[in-house]
C-alpha positions in Angstrom: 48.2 7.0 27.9 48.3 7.4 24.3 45.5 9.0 22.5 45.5 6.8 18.9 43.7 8.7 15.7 41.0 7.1 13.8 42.1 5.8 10.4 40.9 6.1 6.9 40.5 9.9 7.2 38.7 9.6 10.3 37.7 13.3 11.1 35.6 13.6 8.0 34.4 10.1 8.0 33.2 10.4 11.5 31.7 14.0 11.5 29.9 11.9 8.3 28.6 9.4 10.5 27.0 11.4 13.1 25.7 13.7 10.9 24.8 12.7 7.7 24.6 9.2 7.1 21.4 8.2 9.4 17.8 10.2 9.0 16.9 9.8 12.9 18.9 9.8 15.6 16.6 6.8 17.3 18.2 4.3 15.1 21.3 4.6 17.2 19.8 1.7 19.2 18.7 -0.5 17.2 22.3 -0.2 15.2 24.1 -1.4 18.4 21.6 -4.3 19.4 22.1 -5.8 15.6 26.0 -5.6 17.0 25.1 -7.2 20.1 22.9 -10.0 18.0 25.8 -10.6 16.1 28.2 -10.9 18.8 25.6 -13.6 20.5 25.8 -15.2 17.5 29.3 -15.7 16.9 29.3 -17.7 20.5 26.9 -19.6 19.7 28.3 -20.8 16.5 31.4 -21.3 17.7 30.1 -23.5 20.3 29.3 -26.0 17.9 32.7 -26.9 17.0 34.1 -25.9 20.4 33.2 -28.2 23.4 35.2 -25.6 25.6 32.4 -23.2 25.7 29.2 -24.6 27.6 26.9 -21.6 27.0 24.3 -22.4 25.2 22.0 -20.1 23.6 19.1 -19.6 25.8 21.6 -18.6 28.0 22.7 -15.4 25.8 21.0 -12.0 26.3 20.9 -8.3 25.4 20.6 -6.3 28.5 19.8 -2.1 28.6 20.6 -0.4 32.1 19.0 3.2 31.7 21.1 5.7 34.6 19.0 9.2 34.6 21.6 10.2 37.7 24.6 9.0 35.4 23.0 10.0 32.4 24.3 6.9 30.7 22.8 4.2 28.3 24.6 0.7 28.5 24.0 -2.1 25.6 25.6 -5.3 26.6 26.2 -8.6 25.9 27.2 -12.1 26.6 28.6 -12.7 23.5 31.9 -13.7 21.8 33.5 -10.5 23.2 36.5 -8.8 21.9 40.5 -9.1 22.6 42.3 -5.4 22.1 43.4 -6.5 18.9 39.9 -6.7 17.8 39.0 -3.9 19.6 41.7 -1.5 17.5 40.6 -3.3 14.1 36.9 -2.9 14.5 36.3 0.0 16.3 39.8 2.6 15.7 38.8 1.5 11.4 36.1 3.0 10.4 33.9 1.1 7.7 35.6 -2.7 8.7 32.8 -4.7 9.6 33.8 -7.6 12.2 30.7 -9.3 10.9 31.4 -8.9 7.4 34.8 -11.3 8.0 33.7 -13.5 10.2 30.7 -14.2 7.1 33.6 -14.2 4.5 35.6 -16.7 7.0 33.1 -19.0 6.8 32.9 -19.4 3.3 30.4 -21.7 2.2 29.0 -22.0 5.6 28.2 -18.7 5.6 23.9 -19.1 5.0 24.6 -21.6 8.6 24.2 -17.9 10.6 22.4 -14.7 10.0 24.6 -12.1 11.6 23.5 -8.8 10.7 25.9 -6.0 10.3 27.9 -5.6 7.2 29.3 -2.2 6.6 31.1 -1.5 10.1 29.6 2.2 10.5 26.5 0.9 13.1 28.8 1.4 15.9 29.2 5.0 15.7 25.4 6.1 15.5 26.2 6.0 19.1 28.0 9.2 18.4 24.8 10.9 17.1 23.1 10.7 20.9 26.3 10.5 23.0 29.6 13.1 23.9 31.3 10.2 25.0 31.5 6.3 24.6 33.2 3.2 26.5 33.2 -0.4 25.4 34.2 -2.8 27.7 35.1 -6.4 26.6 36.0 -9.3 26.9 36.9 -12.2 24.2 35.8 -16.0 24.9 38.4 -17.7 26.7 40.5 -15.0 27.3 40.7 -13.6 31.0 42.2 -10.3 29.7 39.7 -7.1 29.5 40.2 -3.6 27.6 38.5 -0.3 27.6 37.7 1.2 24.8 37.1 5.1 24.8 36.1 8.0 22.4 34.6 11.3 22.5 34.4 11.6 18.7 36.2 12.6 16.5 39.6 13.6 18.4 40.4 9.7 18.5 40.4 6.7 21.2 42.5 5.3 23.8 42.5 1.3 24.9 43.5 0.4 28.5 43.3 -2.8 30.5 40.4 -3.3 32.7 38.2 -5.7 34.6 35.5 -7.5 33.4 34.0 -10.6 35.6 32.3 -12.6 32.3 32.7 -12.3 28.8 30.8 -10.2 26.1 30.5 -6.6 25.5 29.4 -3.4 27.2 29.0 -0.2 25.4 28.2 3.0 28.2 27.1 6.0 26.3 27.4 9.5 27.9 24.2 10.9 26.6 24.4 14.6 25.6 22.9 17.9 26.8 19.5 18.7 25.5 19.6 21.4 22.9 17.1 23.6 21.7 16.1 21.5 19.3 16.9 17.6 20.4 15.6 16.2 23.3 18.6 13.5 24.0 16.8 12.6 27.9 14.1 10.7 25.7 17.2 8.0 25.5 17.0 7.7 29.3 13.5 7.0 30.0 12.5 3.4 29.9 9.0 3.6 28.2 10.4 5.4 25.2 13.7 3.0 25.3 10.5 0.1 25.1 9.0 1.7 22.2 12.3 1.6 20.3 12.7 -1.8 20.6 9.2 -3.0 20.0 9.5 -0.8 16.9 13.0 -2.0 15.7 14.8 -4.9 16.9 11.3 -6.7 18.3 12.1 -9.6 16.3 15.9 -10.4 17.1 16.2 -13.7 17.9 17.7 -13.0 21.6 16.0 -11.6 24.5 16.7 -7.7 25.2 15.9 -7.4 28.8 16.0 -4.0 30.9 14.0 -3.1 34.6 10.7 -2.0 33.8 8.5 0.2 35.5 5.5 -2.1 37.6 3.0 -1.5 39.9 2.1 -4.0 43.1 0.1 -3.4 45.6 1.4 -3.7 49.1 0.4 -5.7 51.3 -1.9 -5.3 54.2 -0.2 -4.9 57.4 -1.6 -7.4 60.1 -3.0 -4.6 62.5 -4.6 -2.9 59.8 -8.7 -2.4 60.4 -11.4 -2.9 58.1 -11.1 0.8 56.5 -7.6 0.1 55.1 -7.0 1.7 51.6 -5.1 -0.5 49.8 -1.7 1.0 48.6 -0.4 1.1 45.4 4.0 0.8 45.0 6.2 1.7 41.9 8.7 -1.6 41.4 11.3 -2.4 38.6 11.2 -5.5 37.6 13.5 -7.4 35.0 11.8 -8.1 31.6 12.3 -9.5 28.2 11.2 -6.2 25.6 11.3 -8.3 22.8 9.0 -11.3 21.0 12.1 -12.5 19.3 10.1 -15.2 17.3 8.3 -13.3 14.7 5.2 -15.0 13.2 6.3 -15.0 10.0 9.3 -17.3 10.5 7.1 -19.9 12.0 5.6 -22.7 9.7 2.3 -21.9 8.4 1.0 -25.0 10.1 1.6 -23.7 12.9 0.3 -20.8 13.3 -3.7 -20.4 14.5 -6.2 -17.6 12.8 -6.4 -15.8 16.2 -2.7 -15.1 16.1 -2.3 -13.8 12.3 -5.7 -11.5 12.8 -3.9 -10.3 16.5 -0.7 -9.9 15.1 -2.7 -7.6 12.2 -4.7 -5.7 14.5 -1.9 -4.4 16.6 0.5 -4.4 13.7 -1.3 -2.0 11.4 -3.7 -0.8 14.1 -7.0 -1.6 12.6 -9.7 -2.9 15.2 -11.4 -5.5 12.4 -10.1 -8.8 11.5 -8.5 -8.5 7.6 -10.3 -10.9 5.2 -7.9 -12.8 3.9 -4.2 -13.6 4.9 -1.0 -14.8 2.6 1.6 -16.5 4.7 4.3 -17.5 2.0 8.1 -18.7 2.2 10.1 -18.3 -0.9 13.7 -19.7 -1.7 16.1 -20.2 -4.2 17.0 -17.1 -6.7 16.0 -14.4 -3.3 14.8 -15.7 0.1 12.7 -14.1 1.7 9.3 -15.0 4.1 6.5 -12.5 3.7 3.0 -12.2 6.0 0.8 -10.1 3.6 -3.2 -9.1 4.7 -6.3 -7.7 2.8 -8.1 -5.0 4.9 -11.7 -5.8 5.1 -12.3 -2.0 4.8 -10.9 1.1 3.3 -8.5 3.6 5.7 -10.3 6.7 5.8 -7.9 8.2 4.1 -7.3 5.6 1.0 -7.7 8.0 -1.8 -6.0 10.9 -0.4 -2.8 11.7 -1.3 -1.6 11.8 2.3 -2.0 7.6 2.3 1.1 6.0 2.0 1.3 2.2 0.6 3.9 -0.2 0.9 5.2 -2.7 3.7 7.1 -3.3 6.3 10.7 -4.4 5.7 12.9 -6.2 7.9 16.1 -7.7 7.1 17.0 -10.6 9.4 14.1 -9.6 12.0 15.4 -5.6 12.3 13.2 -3.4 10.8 14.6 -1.5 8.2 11.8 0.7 6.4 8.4 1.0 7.7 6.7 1.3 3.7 8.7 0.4 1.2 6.3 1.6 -1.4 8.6 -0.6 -4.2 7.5 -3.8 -3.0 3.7 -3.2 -4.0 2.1 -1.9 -7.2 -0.1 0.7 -6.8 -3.7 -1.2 -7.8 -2.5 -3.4 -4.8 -1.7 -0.2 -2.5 -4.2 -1.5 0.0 -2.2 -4.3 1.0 -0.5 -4.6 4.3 2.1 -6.6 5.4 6.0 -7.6 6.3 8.8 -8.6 4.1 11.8 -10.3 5.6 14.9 -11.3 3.6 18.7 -11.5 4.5 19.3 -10.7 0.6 18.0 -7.0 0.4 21.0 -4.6 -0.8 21.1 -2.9 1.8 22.3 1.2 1.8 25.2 1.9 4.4 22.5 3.5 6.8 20.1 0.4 7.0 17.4 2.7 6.0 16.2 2.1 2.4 17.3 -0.1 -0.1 19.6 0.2 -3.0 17.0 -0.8 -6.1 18.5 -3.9 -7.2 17.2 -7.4 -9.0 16.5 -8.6 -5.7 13.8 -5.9 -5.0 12.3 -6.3 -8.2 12.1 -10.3 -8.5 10.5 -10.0 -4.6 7.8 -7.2 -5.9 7.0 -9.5 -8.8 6.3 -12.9 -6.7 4.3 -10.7 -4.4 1.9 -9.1 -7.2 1.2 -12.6 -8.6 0.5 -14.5 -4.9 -1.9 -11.4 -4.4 -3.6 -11.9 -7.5 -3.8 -15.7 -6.5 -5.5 -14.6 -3.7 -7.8 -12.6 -4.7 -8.5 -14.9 -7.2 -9.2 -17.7 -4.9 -11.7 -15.5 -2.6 -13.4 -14.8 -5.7 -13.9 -18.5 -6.5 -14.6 -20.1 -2.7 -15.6 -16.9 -0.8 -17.9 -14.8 -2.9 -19.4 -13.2 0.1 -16.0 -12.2 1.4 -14.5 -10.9 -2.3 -17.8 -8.8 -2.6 -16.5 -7.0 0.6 -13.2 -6.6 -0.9 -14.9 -5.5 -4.1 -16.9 -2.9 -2.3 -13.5 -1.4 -0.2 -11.1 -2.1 -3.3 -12.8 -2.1 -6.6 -12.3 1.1 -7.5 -8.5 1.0 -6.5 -8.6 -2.1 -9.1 -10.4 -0.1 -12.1 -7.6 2.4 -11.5 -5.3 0.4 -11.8 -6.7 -1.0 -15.3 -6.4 2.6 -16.5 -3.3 3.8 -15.2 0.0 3.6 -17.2 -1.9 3.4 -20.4 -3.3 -0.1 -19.6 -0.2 -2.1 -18.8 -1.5 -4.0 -16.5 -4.8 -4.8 -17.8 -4.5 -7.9 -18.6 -3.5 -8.9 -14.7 -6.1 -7.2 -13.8 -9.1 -8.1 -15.8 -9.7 -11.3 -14.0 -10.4 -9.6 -10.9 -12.8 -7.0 -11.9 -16.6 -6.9 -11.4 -19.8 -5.4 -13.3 -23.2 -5.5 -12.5 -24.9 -7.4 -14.5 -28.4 -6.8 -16.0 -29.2 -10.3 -16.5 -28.3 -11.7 -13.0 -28.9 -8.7 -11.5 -25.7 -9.1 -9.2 -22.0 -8.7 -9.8 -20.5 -10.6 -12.2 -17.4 -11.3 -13.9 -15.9 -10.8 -17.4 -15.5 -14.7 -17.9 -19.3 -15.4 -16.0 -20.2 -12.3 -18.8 -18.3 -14.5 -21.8 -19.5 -17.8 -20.8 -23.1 -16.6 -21.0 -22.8 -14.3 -24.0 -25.4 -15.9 -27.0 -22.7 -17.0 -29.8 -24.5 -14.0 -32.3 -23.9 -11.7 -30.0 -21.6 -9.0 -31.5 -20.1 -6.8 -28.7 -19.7 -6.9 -24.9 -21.9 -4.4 -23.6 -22.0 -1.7 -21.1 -23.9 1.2 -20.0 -22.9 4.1 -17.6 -24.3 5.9 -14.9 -24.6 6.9 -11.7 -26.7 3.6 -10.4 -27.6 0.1 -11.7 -31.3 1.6 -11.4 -30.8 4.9 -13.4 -28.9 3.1 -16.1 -31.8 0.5 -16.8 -34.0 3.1 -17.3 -31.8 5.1 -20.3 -33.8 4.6 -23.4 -30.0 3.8 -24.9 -30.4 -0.1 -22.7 -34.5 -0.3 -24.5 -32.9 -2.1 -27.8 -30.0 -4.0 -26.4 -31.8 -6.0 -23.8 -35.5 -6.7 -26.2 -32.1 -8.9 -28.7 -31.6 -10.6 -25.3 -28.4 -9.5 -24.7 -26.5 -9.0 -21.5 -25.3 -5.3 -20.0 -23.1 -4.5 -18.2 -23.7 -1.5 -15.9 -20.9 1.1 -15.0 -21.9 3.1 -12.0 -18.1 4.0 -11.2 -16.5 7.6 -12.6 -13.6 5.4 -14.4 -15.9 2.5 -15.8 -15.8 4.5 -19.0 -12.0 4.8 -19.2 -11.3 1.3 -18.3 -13.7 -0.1 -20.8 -12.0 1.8 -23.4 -8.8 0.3 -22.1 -9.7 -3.0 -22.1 -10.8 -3.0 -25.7 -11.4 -6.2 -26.0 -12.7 -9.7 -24.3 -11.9 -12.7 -25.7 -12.2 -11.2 -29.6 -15.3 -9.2 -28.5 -15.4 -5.7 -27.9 -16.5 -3.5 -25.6 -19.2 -1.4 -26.9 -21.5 1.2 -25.2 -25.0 1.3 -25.6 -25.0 4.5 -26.5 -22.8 4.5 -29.2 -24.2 4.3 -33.0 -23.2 0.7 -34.2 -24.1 -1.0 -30.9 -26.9 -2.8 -33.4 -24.9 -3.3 -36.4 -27.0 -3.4 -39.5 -27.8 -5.5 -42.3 -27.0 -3.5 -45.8 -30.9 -3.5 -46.5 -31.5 -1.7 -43.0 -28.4 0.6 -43.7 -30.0 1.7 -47.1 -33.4 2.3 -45.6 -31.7 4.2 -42.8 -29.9 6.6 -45.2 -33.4 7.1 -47.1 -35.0 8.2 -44.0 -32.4 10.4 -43.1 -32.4 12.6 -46.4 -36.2 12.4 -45.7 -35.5 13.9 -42.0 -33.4 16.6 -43.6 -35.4 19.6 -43.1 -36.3 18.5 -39.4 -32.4 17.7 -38.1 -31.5 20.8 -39.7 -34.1 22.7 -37.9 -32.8 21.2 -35.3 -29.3 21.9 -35.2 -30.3 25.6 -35.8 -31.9 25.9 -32.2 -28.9 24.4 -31.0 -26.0 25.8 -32.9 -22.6 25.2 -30.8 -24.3 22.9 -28.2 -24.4 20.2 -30.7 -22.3 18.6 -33.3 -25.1 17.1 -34.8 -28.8 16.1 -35.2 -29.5 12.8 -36.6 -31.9 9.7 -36.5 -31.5 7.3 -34.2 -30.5 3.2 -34.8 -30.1 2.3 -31.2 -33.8 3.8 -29.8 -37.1 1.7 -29.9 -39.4 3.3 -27.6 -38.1 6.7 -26.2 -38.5 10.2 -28.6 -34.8 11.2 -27.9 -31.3 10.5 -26.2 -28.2 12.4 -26.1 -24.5 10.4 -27.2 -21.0 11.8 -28.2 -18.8 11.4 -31.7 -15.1 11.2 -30.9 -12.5 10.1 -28.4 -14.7 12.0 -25.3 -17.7 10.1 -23.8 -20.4 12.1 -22.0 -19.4 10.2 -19.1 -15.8 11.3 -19.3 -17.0 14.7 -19.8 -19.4 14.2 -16.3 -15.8 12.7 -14.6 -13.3 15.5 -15.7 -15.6 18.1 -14.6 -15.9 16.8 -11.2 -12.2 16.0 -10.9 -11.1 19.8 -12.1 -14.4 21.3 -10.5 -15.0 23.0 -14.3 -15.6 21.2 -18.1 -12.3 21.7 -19.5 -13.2 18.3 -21.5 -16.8 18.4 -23.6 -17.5 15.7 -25.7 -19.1 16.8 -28.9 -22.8 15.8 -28.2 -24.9 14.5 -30.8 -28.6 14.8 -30.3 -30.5 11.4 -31.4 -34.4 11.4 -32.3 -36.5 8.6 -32.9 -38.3 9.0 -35.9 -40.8 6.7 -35.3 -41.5 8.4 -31.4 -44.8 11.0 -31.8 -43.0 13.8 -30.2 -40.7 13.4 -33.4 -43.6 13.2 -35.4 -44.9 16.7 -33.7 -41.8 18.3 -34.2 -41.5 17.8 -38.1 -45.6 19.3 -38.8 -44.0 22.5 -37.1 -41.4 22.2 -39.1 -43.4 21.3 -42.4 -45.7 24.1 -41.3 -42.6 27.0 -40.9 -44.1 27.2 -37.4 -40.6 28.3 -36.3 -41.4 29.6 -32.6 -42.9 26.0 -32.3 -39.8 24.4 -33.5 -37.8 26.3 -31.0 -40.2 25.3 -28.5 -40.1 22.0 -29.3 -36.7 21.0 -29.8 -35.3 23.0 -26.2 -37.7 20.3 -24.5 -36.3 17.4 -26.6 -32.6 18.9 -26.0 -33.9 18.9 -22.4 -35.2 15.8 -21.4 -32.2 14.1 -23.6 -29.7 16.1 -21.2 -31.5 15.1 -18.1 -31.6 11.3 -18.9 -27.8 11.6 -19.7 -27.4 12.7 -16.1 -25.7 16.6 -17.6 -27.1 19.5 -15.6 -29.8 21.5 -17.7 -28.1 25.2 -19.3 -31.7 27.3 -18.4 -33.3 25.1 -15.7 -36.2 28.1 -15.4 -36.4 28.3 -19.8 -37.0 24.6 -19.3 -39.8 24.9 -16.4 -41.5 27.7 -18.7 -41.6 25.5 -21.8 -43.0 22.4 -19.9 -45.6 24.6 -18.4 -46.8 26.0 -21.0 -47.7 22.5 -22.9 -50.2 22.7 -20.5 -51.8 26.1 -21.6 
């Protein structure tokens, strides 16, 4: 018998396969059930046109026959088989697909059936787990039957055989454990399970294989009333596969109860997700997609160990478990499946080649979870405030990140508290309530809703009647900034000097009290030296004697954020210490001055500096120099 050589450089190519081209040696199985699938296939296609053949498709199986004694894995099939002509062409080429032509034979008929293979290199994963292989086939309506056989790389030989039915039956040797592979794992049943669930769980034929049961016997007819029940290990034939996945059925169809199961054991979460999108697109790319919002964040959402993206199948086999390309990352939390027969594939199966395709599915995706979202928002408050509570922040992040690119998607969905309703509220709800003379959209930040209404920055705002909003989130302040704008209004804080804007009368008398305040800010500002930038009256306090705000780019709140994010402040803003001139302490603090009582000056403005830093929510520089000077006002 003559031992034939692989063609197309076959050596390389093959040592290539085994051990280079696939990540994990486990995919070795689901490669060769797509084969079998396609195989199935082609009978059942042909039997449309071809009254000769009488199977009909729920006739057609995959079938797995684990031998630990043998140490063989057999894939079969009752499929369309192959005649030795086939067998030399497909198997002795490396790289020709027999799936791939019988697709381009078809023609325009092509989208009538969803075989899966299309590079021709699935076949000899099998190399990657086994020193030796045997197909045995036989074609549709041929009697003939032919043995394939390889060891690898030294070539193949093809022999006559028997074969009692038609189809396909690959026998692996499995290898030797090595040091560092356990190959056996391919022999036991419950692992050989777990690969199926896990890849080829959706193929549209049954993969059946003797599974491990347990029955109890029964109870002999002389047995008293102390029997023991006995317990008996059984095999018992059994479909591995649910075939039907519930994204291919129509959405009518499917009940709450199976798309909240289906999430639950999917993604392993033990609460039901609040919303699910259940959406079929065709046309440019088709593709069906189940995607779910968590009701709660995974514990470890903001760590950089969490990895987004979903599940990808391509005609029901899985192909990446989180392909992080299919979701932005302010919609990270999303889980979900993808399946489309159009993905550009790589010649492993195992990512995707970043094509239009990809990009046109991650686009329709963003905008029908927007919709979403947008919809809870509207006719589920209750449910969106849960969202809101797990996802918010992942939201305001995403406002910020990229320089604000996506902003403007974005800004629908966020929410504020508001100080008017006294709830969360939306930019539009803010908008539509906004008095028509009100200049800016306002916000205050902080680290509660209850802190932040107590800031003698808010005092002002809210006696003009005017609504804030209240920040109580590290990035509030960053994403304000980002946002610039609503509707032609801008975002201004509270805090900073031209939140009241001025008429020119008020402007001048402002100026004339600050050349009057001369002497007194810079008394000030001589305490103080390089903690300040500046001392200066106030425009934005009413009742309080002092408050503490920032000149430049860097908002005390930014400072407060960096310094917790790099555990330092490599970020200060430049403070600016504000005094109310009309406040008595103010009115204390320039007699000292008047009078050249210098130590009370000092005295004075460290408390002022102090209380102003404490009601920004900064840590004091000298908490005992602080205790001292409040105790001795009391001397």
């Amino acid at each position: 018998m003559e031992k034939k050589q692989f063609q197309a450089e076959s050596k390389r190519l093959m040592d290539l396969m085994i051990n280079s081209i696939y990540t994990h040696k486990e995919i070795f199985l689901r490669e060769l059930i797509s084969n079998a699938s396609d195989a199935e296939d082609k009978l059942a296609y042909r039997a449309l046109t071809d009254s000769s053949i009488t199977t009909s498709r729920s006739d057609l199986k995959i079938t797995l026959i684990p031998d630990k004694d043998a140490r063989t894995l057999t894939v079969s099939d009752n499929g369309i088989g192959m005649t030795r002509e086939e067998l030399e062409s497909n198997l002795g080429t490396i790289a020709k697909s027999g799936s791939l032509q019988f697709k381009q034979e078809l023609g325009d008929k092509k989208d009538d059936v969803d075989v899966i293979g299309q590079f021709g290199v699935g076949f000899y994963s099998a190399f990657m787990v086994a020193d030796d292989v045997k197909v045995i086939s036989r074609a549709w309506g041929s009697e003939e039957a032919f043995l394939w056989q390889s060891a690898g790389t030294d070539g193949y030989t093809i022999t006559p055989c028997e074969k009692n039915a038609p189809g396909t039956d690959i026998i692996m040797h499995i290898k030797e454990n090595a040091e560092d592979e356990d190959y056996s794992q391919y022999l036991e049943r419950s692992r050989l399970q777990m690969l199926i669930k896990k890849y080829s769980d959706y193929i549209r034929y049954p993969i059946v294989m003797e599974v491990e049961d347990y029955r109890q016997k029964e109870k002999p007819a002389d047995a008293g009333d102390d029997y023991k029940r006995e317990w008996v290990t059984v095999l018992e034939w059994k479909s591995l596969n649910s075939m039907v996945p519930l994204w291919q059925r129509p959405k009518a169809e499917v009940k709450n109860e199976e798309y909240n199961a289906f999430y639950k054991e999917k993604f392993a979460d033990w609460e039901d997700p609040l919303s699910v999108v259940h959406l079929s697109a065709e046309g440019q790319v088709e593709y069906k997609a189940l995607l779910y919002v968590p009701a709660k964040t995974p514990y470890d959402f903001y760590t950089r160990e969490y990895e987004k993206g979903l599940q990808l199948y391509s005609s029901g086999v899985l192909i990446m478990d989180k392909c992080g390309d299919l979701l932005p990352d302010h919609f990270r939390f999303v889980k979900g499946v993808v399946d489309s027969p159009d993905f550009s594939l790589n010649i492993s199966r195992e990512v995707l080649q970043h094509d239009n395709q990809l990009k046109i599915i991650a686009r329709n995706l963003e905008k029908k979870i927007k919709a979403e979202l947008l919809r809870l928002q509207k006719e589920d408050r209750e449910k969106y405030e849960t969202f809101w509570k797990a996802f918010g922040v992942q939201l305001k992040y995403g406002v910020v990140a990229d320089y604000g690119r996506n902003k403007d998607m974005l800004k629908e969905l966020l929410l504020f508290w508001s100080s008017k309703e006294g709830a969360n509220t939306t930019l539009a709800a803010y908008k539509d309530r906004m008095p028509e003379e009100q200049p800016f959209v306002y916000y205050a930040c902080g680290e509660s809703a209850e802190k932040i209404a107590k800031l003698p920055q808010v005092e002002r705002i809210l006696d003009k009647g005017y609504e804030i909003l209240y920040c109580t989130e590290d990035v509030d302040d960053f994403v304000m900034k980002a946002l610039e704008e609503l509707d032609g209004k801008k975002f201004k804080s509270v805090s900073d000097e031209d939140a009241l804007p001025q008429t020119d009368e008020e402007k001048q008398a402002a100026k004339e009290q600050s050349e009057q305040a001369a002497p007194v800010l810079t008394a000030v500002k001589e305490v103080l030296g390089e903690k300040i930038k500046e001392a200066r009256l106030s425009s934005i306090l009413k009742s309080a004697a002092v408050c503490l705000t920032a000149d430049g780019p860097v908002s005390l709140e930014m400072e407060k954020y960096m310094a917790k994010v790099e555990g330092s402040m490599p970020m200060r803003a430049e403070r600016v210490l504000e005094l109310n001139a009309g406040s008595a302490p103010y009115a204390a603090l320039q007699k000292a001055v008047e009078a050249d009582d210098k130590d009370t000056v000092e005295k004075y403005t460290k408390l002022l500096y102090g209380q102003a830093l404490l009601m920004a929510g900064l840590p004091l520089e000298d908490p005992s120099e602080y205790a001292q000077l409040v105790c001795s006002l009391m001397v």
